[in-house]
C-alpha positions as CSV (number, residue, x, y, z in Angstrom):
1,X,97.5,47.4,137.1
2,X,97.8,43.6,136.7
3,X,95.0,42.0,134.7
4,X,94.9,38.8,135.7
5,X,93.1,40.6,139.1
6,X,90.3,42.4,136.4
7,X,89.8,38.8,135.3
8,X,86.5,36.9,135.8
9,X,86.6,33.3,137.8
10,X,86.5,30.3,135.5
11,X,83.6,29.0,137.9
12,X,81.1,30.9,136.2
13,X,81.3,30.4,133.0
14,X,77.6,31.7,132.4
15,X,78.8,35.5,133.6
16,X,81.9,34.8,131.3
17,X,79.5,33.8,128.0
18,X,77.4,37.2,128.7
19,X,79.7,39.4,129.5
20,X,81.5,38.7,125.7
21,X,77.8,38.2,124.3
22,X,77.6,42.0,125.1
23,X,80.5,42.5,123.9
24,X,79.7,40.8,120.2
25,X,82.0,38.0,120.7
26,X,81.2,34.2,120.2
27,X,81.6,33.1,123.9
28,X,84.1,30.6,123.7
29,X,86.6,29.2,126.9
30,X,90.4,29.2,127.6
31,X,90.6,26.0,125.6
32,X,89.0,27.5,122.8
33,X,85.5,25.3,122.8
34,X,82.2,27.5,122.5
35,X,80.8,27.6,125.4
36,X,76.9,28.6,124.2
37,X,76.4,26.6,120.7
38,X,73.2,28.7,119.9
39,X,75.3,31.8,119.7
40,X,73.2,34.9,118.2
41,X,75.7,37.6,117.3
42,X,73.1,39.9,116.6
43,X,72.0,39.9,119.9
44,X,74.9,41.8,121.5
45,X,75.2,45.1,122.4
46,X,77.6,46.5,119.1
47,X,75.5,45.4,116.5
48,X,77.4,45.7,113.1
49,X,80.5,44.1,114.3
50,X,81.3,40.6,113.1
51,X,81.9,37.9,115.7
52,X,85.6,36.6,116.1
53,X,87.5,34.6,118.0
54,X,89.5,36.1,120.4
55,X,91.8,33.4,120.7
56,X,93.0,33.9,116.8
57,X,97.0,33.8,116.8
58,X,99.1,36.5,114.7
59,X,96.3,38.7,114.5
60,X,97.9,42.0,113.6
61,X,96.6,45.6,114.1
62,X,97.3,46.8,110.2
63,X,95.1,45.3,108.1
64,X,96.9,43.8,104.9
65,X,96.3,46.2,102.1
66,X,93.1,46.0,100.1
67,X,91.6,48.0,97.2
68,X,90.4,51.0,97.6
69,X,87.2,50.5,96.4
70,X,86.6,48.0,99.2
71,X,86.3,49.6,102.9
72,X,88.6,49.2,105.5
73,X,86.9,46.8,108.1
74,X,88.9,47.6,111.9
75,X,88.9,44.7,113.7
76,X,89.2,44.1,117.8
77,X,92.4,43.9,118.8
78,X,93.7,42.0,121.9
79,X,97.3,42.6,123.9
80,X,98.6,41.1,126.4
81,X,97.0,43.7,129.3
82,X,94.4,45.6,127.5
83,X,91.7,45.3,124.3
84,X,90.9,47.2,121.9
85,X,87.2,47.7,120.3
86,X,87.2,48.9,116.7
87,X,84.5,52.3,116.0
88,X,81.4,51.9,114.4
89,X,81.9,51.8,110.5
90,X,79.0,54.0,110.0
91,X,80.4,56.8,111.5
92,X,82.8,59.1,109.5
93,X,87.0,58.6,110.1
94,X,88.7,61.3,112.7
95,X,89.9,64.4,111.7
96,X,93.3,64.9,111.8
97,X,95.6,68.1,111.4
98,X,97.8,68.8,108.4
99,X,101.0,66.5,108.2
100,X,104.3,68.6,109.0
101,X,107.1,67.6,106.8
102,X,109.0,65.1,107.9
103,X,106.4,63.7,111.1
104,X,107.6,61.2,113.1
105,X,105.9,62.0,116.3
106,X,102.1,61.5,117.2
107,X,99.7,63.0,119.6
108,X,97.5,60.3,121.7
109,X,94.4,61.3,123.5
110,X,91.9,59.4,125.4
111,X,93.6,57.4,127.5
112,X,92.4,55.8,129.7
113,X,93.4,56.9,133.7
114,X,95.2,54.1,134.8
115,X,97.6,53.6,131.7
116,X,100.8,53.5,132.3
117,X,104.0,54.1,129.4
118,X,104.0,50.3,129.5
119,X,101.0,49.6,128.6
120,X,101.5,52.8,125.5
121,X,104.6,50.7,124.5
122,X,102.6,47.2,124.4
123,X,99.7,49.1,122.2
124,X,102.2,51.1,119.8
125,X,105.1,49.1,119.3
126,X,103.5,46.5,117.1
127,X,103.3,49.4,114.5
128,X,106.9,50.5,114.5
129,X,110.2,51.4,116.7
130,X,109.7,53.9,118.9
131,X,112.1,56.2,120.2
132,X,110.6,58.1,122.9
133,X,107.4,58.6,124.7
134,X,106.3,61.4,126.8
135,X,103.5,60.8,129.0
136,X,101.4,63.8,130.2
137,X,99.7,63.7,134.0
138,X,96.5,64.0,132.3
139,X,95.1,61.1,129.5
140,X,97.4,62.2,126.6
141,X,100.8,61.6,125.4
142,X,103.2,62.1,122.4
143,X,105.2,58.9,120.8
144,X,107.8,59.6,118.6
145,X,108.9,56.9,115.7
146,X,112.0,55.7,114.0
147,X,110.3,55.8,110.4
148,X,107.7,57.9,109.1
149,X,105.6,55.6,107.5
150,X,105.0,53.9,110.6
151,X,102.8,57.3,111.7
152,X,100.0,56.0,109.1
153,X,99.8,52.8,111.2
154,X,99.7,54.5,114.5
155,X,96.9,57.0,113.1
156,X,95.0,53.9,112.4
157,X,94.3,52.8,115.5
158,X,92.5,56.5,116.4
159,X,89.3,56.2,117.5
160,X,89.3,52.3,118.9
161,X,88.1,51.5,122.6
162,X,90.2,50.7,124.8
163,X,89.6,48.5,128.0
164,X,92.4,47.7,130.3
165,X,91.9,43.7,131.2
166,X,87.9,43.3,131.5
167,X,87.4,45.8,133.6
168,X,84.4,48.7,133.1
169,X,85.4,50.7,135.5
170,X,85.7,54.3,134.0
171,X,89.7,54.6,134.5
172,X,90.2,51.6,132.9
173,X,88.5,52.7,129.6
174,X,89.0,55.5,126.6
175,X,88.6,56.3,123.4
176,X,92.2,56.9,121.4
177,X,92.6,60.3,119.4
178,X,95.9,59.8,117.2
179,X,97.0,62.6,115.4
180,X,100.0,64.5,113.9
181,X,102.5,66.2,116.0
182,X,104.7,68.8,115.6
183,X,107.6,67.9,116.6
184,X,111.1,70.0,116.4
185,X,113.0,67.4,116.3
186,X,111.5,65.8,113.3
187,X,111.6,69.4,111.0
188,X,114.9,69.3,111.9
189,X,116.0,65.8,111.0
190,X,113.8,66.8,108.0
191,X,115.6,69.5,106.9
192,X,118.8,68.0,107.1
193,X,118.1,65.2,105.0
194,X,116.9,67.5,102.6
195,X,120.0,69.5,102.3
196,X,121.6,66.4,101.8
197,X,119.0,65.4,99.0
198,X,119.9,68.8,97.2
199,X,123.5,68.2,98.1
200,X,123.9,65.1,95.7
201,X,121.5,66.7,93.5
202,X,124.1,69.3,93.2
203,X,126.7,66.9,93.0
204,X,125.5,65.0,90.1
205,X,124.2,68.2,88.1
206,X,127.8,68.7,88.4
207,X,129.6,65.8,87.6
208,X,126.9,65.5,84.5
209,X,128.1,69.6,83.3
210,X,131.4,68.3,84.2
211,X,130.9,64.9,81.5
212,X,129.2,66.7,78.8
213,X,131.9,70.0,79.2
214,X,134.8,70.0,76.3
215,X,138.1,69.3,77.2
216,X,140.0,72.6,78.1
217,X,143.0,73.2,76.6
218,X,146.4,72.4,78.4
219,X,148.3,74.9,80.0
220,X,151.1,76.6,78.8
221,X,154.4,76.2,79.8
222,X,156.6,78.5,81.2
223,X,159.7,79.9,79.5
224,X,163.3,78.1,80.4
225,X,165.7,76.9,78.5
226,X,164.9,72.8,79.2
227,X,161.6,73.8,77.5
228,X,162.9,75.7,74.5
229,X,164.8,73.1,73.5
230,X,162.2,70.4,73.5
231,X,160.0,73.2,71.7
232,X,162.9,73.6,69.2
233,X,162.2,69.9,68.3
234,X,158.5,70.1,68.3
235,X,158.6,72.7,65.5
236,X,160.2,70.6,63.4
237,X,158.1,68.1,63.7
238,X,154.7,68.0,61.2
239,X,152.8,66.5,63.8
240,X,153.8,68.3,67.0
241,X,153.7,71.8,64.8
242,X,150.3,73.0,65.9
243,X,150.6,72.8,69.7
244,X,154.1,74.4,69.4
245,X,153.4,77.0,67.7
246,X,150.9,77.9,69.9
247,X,153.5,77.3,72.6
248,X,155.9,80.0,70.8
249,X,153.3,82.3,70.4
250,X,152.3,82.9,73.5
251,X,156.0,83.2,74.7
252,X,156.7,86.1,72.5
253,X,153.2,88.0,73.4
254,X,154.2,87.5,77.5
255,X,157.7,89.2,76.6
256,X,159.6,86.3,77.4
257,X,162.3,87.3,74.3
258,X,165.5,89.5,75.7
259,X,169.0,89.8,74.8
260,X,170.0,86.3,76.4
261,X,167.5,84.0,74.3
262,X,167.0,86.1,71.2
263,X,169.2,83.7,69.3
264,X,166.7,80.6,70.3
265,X,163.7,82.7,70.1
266,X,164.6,83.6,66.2
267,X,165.8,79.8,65.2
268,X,162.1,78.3,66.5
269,X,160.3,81.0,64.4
270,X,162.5,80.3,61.1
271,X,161.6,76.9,61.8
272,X,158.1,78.0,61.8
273,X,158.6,79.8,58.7
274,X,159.8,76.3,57.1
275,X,156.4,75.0,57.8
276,X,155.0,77.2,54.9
277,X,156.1,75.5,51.6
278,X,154.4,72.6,53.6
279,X,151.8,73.6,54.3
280,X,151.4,75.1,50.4
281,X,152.2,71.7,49.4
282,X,149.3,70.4,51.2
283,X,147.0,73.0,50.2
284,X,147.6,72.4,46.7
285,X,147.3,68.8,47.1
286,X,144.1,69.3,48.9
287,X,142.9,71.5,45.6
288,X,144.3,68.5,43.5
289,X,142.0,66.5,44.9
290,X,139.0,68.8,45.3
291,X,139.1,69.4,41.6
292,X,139.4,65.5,40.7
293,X,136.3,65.5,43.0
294,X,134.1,67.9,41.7
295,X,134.9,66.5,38.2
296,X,134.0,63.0,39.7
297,X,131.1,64.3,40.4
298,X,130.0,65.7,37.1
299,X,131.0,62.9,35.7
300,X,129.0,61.0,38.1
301,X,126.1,63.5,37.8
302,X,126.1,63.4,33.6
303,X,125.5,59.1,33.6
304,X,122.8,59.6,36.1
305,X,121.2,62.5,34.0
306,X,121.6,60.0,30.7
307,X,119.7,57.2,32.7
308,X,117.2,59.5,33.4
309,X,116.6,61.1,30.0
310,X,116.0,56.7,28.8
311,X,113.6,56.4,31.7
312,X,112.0,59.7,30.3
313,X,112.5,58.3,26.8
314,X,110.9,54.3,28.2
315,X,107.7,56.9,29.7
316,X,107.2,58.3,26.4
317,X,107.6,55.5,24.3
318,X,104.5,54.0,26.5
319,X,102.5,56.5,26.5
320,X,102.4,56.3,22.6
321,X,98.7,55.0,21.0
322,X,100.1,51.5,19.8
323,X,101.4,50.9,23.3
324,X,99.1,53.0,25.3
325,X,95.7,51.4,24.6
326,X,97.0,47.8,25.6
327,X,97.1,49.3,29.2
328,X,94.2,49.6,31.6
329,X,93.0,52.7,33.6
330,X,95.0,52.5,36.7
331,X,98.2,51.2,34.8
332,X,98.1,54.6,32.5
333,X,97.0,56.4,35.7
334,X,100.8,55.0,37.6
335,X,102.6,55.4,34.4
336,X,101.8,59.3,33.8
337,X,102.2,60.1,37.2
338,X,105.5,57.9,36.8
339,X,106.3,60.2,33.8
340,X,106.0,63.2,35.7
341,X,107.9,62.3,38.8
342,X,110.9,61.2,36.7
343,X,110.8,64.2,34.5
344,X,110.8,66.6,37.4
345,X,114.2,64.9,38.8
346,X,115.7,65.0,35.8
347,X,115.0,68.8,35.1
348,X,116.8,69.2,38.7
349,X,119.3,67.4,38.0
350,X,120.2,68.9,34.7
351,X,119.7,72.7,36.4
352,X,122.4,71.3,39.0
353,X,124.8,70.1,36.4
354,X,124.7,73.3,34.2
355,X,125.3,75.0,37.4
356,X,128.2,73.7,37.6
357,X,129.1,74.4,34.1
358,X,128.5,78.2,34.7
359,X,130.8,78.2,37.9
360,X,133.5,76.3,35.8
361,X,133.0,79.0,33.0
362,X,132.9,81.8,35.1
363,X,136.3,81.2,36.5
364,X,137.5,80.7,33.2
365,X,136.3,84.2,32.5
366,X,138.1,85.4,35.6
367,X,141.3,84.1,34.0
368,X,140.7,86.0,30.8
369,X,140.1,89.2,32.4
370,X,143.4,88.8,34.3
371,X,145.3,87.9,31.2
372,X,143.6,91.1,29.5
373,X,145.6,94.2,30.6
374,X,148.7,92.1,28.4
375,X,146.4,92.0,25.4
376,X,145.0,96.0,26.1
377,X,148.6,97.5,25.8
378,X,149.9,95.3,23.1
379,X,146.7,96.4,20.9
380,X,147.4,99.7,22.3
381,X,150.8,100.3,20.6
382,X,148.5,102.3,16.8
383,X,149.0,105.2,16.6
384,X,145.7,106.1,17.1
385,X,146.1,104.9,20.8
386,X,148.9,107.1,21.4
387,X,147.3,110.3,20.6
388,X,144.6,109.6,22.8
389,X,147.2,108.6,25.6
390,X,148.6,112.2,25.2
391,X,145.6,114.0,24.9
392,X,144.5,112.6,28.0
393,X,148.0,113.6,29.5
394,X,147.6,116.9,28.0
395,X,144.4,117.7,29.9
396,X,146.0,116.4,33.1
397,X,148.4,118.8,32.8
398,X,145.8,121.7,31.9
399,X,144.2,121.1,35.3
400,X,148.2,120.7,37.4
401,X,148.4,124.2,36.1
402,X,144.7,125.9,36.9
403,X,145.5,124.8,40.4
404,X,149.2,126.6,40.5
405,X,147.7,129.2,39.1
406,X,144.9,129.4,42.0
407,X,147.9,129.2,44.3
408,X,149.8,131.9,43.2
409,X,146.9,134.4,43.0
410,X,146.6,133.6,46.6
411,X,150.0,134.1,47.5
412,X,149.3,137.4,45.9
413,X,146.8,138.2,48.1
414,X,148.6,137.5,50.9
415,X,151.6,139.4,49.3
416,X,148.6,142.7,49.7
417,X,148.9,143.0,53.5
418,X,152.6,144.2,54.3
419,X,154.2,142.4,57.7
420,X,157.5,141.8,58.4
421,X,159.2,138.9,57.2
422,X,161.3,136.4,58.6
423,X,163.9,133.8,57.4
424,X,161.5,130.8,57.9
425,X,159.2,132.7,55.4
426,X,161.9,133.0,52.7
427,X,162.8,129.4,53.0
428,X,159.4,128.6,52.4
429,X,158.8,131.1,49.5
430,X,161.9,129.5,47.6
431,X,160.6,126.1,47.6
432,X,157.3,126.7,46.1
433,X,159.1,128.5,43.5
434,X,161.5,125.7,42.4
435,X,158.2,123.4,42.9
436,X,156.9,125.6,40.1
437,X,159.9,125.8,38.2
438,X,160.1,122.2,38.4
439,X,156.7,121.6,37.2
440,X,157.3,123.7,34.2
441,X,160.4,122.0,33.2
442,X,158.6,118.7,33.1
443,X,155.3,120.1,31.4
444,X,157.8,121.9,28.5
445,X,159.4,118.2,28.5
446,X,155.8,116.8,27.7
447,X,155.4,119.6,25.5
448,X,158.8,118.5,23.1
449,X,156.8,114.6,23.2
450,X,153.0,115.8,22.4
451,X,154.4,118.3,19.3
452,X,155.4,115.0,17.4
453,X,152.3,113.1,18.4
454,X,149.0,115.1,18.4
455,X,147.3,117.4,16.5
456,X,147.9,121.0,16.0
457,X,145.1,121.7,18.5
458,X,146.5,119.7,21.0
459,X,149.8,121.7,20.5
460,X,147.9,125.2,21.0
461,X,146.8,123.6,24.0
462,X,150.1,123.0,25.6
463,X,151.9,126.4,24.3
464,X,148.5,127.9,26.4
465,X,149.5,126.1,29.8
466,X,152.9,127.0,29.3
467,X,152.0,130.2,29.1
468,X,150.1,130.7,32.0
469,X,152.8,128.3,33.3
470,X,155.4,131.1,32.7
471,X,153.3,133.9,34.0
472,X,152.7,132.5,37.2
473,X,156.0,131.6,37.4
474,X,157.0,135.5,36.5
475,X,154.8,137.0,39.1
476,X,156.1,134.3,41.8
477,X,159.6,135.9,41.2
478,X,157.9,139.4,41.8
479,X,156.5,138.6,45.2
480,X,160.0,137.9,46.6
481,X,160.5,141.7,47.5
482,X,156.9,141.8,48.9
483,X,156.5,141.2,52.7
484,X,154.2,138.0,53.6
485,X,151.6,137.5,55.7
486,X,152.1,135.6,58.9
487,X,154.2,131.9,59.8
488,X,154.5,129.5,56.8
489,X,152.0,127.3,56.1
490,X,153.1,123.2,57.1
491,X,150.7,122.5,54.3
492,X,153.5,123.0,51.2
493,X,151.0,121.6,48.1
494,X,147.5,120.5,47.5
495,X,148.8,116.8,47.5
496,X,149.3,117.4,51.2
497,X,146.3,119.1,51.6
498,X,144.3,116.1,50.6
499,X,146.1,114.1,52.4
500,X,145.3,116.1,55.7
501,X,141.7,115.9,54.5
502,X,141.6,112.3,54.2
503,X,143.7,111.4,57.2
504,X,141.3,113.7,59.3
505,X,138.2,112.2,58.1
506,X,139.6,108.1,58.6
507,X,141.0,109.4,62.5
508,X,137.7,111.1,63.0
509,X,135.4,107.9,62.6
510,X,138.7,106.4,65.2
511,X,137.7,108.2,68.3
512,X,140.8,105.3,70.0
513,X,143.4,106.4,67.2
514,X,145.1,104.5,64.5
515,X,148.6,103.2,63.9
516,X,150.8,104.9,61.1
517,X,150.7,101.5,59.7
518,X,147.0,101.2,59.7
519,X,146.8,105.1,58.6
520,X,149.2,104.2,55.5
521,X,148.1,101.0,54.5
522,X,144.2,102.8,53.9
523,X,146.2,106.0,52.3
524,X,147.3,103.0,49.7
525,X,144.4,101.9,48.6
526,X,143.9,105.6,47.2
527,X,147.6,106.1,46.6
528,X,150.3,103.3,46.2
529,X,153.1,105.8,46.0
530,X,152.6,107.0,49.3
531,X,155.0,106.2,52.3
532,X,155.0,106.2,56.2
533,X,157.8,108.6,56.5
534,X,155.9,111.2,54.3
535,X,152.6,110.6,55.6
536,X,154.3,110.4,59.6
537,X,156.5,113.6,58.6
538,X,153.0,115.8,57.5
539,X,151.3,114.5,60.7
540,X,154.3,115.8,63.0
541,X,154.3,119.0,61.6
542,X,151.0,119.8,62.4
543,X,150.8,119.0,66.2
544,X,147.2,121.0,66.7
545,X,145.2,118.9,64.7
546,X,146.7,115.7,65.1
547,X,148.4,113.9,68.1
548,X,150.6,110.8,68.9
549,X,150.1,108.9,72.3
550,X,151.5,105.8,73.4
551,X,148.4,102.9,74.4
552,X,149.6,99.5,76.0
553,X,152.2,98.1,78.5
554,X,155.6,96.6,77.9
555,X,155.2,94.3,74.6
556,X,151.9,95.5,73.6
557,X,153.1,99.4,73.8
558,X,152.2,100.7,70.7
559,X,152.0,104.7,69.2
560,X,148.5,105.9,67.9
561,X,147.9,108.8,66.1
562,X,144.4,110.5,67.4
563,X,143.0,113.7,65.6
564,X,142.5,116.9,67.7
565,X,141.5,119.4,65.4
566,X,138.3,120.8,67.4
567,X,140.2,121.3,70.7
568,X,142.9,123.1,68.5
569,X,140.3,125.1,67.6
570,X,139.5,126.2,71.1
571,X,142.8,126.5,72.2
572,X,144.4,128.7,68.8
């Protein structure tokens, strides 16, 4: 609808002053003169509403912004085809829905009959861009925006008047309802910008774990011969050792040594081995220095200990009567609270130096105690110290005997129950016997030593064990024509007996197994005499309470021994 056909004739410019009297507008012409110069604004019909002139240029539909103590004052608004009237302040603001994320589109009610999408454009377009309008057959529509923000000026235009031209005909007028929509497109442009948002999120998160992660280690090379060589020359080099060796380590756990590069494999570690008088070298240097520290330090420690005993010494001298009462209250207050503070650092610091004094004289007194075994045997070589020596070698040998003779009373036993005998038996038999025999001969040798060392007493204690000695040997020879009692035992003394004891209880609390190495090296701590073949010889001949099984693949293959005594138990 065109509005220059809604428009009031010029000729009657007494219709034209009322009609914008009613509407609370100073009634002014196209020329922009008042037309009525005793104007009463409060005499219109929308009282409240300040008169302005509807001529104003740039007059904007956002208000700039104010505070928000002050209340937002809607103004009329003129376009080029239509006007609109602002609400009465009094009343309270429209209700709108909640705000969907994202909202670019907005619901408008209340139009009026005879709008058309031109005229929507014309009213709407001064608050933003819009993209697309869809106009209902009935007095609604929904405008969608480029930008949010410019929603919040649309939803300020809800509740204005609207007049197309200056008509009053009813289809020319409405009151605007702007509200929220919700719109599909909008969640989804909404959602993909924040997927983007948590993208970079996730991006920096990374590249700032990425910053603040330590530098990995290089890879390792693999084996050729291009590379060996250039390791070759890396070993020998003091700065280039560590990462080589590291290098050459992991070769030989892969199993990269065979037949073909053995030679090269054992020339880089013997030039690994070179590296070791270095690297004592440097540890002792390191020492050197460590030592010329710490004594530094005392020394360092002892003048600042001497400067505080004078400033002790100045504190005391003060506090003296002669040179005490020439001070006033608060100066002997300062000066004994002085005195205190600098005693109390001194005392620490003298408890730290003679710290340090007892660690220097405590390794001192380590030393001694090494160098003492020396000094024990040479005061050691009286008389006096060699008859103790074989007395105490005397009753070792008491007790050697007691347990032979145990022994052979149970070989007696045995002998009681008659079974046939076999040739593994007799073997057996015979070398307990010449163990015997063997231990006599050594305890008659002792016997020849203690008779011109020891007393008389000592003697009668030796001809005793020999004695018993002899008889057990005697009635050892006498079981020979007896029949024994089932196979041999694998157990052939009570040395061995221990040692199946022991090794038992260490491979028990090893539910994985042990090496023989690792078996051996804890049988040496008890024992240093003791040796893999003899302790991997007892552990083979009894197969029912222990086993070997092989753990590992191709370099790491190893042999563990694993005890089995309780399902030998079950299966015997």
């Amino acid at each position: 609808m065109d509005a220059n056909s809604l428009a009031m004739p010029m000729s009657d410019p007494n219709a034209w002053a009322t009609a914008m009297n009613n509407l609370g507008m100073a009634p002014m012409s196209m020329t922009g003169q008042p037309i009525m110069p005793d104007f009463d604004p409060s005499l219109g019909m929308m009282t409240g509403i300040a008169p302005m002139n509807p001529m104003m240029p740039g007059l904007g539909i956002v208000p700039p912004p104010v505070s928000q103590d002050m209340p937002i004052v809607k103004e009329i608004i003129h376009c080029k085809s239509c006007t609109l009237f602002p609400p009465n302040p009094n009343l309270p603001p429209p209700a709108t829905r909640e705000r969907p994320p994202g909202c670019k589109t907005v619901f408008v009610g209340g139009l009026p009959e005879n709008a058309t999408e031109q005229l929507i454009v014309e009213v709407f377009e001064q608050c933003g861009s819009i993209i697309a309008i869809r106009k209902s057959k009935k007095n609604f529509c929904h405008i969608r925006f480029a930008e949010e923000h410019t929603v919040d000026k649309a939803l300020f235009l809800s509740g204005y008047r609207i007049r197309l031209g200056s008509s009053t005909d009813k289809k020319d007028t409405g009151r605007l309802h702007v509200d929220f929509a919700q719109a599909r497109d909008d969640l989804y442009e909404w959602e993909c910008r924040q997927r983007m948002l948590a993208r970079e999120e996730r991006h920096r998160r990374r590249i700032e774990e990425d910053r603040l992660r330590p530098p990995s280690p290089p890879p390792i090379v693999h084996f050729s011969e291009h590379e060996c060589s250039q390791l070759g020359e890396k070993l020998k080099d003091d700065s280039k050792f560590a990462e080589a060796v590291r290098v050459l380590l992991t070769w030989v756990e892969r199993g990269e040594v065979n037949r073909r590069n053995a030679n090269n494999i054992y020339s880089m570690i013997q030039s690994s081995n070179s590296h070791i008088r270095r690297l004592m070298n440097e540890k002792a240097a390191h020492e050197k220095e460590m030592e010329e520290a710490k004594e530094k330090f005392k020394n360092a420690l002892a003048g600042i200990l001497v400067q505080f005993e004078q400033i002790v010494s100045v504190f005391h001298a003060a506090s003296k009567q002669k040179a005490w009462d020439h001070f006033s209250k608060a100066q002997r207050k300062n000066l004994d609270m002085w005195r205190k503070q600098a005693e109390e650092i001194r005392n620490i610091h003298n408890e730290e130096l003679m710290g340090i004094r007892r660690e220097e004289e405590m390794e001192m007194s380590d030393d001694d105690m090494e160098d003492a075994p020396e000094s024990k045997d040479s005061d050691d070589s009286g008389p006096l110290a060699q008859v103790e020596a074989l007395k105490e070698e005397n009753d070792s040998l008491r007790c050697q005997l007691d347990a032979y003779r145990n022994e052979v009373e149970l070989l007696k036993q045995e002998q009681g129950k008659a079974q046939p005998q076999r040739s593994e038996e007799d073997a057996t038999r015979q070398q307990q016997l010449s163990f015997l025999q063997q231990a006599l001969q050594g305890m008659q040798k002792v016997r020849t030593h203690s008779q011109h060392g020891i007393q008389c007493s000592c003697g009668s204690v030796v001809e005793h064990c020999i004695s018993s000695a002899a008889a057990v040997v005697s009635c050892s020879q006498e079981k020979e024509s007896l029949p024994e009692k089932g196979p041999p035992s694998p157990v052939k003394s009570e040395r061995e007996a221990l040692l199946v004891g022991i090794i038992s209880t260490f491979l028990h609390v090893h539910p994985f197994g042990a090496s023989i190495e690792y078996i051996c090296s804890y049988l040496q701590r008890l024992d240093t005499k003791i040796s893999t073949t003899e302790v991997e010889t007892l552990l083979g001949r009894l197969p029912c309470t222990f086993k070997q099984e092989l753990t590992g693949v191709g370099a790491s293959l190893e042999k563990r021994w694993k005890f089995c005594g309780f399902e030998g138990i079950k299966t015997a």
